[in-house]
C-alpha positions as CSV (number, residue, x, y, z in Angstrom):
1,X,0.1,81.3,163.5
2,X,2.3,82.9,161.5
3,X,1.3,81.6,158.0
4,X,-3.0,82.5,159.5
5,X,-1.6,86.0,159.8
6,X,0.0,86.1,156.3
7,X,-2.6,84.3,154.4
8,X,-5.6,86.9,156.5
9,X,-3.1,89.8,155.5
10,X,-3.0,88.5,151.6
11,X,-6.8,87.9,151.7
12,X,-7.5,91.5,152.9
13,X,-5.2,92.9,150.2
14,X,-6.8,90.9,147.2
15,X,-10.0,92.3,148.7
16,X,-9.3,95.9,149.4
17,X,-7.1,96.6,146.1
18,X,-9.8,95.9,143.0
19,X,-12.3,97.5,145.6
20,X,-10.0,100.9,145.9
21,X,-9.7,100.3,142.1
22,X,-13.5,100.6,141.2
23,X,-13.8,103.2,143.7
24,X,-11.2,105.4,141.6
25,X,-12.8,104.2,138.5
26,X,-16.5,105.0,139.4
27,X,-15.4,108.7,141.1
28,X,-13.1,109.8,137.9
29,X,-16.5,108.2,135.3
30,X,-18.8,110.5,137.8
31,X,-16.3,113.6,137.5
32,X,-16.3,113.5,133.5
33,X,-20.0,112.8,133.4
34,X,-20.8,115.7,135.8
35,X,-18.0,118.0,134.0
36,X,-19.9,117.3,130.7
37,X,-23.1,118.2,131.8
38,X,-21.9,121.6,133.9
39,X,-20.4,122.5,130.2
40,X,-23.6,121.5,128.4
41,X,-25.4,123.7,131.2
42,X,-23.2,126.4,130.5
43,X,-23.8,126.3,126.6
44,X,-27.9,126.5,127.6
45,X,-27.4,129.1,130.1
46,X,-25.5,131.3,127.1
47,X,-28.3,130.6,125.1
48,X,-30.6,131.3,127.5
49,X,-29.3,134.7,127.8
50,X,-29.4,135.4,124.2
51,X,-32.8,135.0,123.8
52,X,-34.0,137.1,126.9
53,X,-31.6,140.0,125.7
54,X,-33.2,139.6,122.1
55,X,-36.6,139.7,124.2
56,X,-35.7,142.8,126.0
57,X,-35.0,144.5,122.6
58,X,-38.4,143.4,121.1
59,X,-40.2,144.8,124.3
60,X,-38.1,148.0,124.1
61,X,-39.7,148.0,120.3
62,X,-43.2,147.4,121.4
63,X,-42.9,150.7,123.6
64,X,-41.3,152.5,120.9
65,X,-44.3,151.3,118.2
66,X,-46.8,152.1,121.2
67,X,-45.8,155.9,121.5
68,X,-45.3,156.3,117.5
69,X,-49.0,154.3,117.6
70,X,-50.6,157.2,120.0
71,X,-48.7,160.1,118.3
72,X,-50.5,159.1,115.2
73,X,-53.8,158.4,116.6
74,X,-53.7,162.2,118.1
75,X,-52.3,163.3,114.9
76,X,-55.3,161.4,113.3
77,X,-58.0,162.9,116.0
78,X,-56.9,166.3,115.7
79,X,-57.1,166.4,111.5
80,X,-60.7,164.9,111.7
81,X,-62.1,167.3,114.3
């Protein structure tokens, strides 16, 4: 009985130890692959952000060219009348 028990024990052991293994193996491969792709995120998210802010300044241009636009237009109305 004894030698059932130790030989059940030393089966279990040669099964559970590569399978905690490859469990390590495959969570820490998953970590760096997710870890990677959060900084490649990060990078598009900054770039992202660049272009709306360079956006934001073009539309702030378009109003500015808009006003200077209808200034002259008046200017224009006013010298042909």
């Amino acid at each position: 009985m004894n030698q059932t028990l130790l030989v059940a024990i030393i089966t279990g052991l040669c099964t559970a130890i590569p399978c905690i293994i490859s469990t390590i193996f495959t969570n820490n491969t998953r970590e760096a692959i997710q870890s990677e792709r959060l900084s490649n995120m990060s990078i598009k998210i900054d770039d992202l952000s660049t272009k709306v802010d360079k956006l934001a300044d073009f539309d702030k241009r378009i109003s500015l060219l808009e006003q200077e636009l209808e200034i002259i237009n008046k200017k224009l109305e006013r010298s042909t009348s």
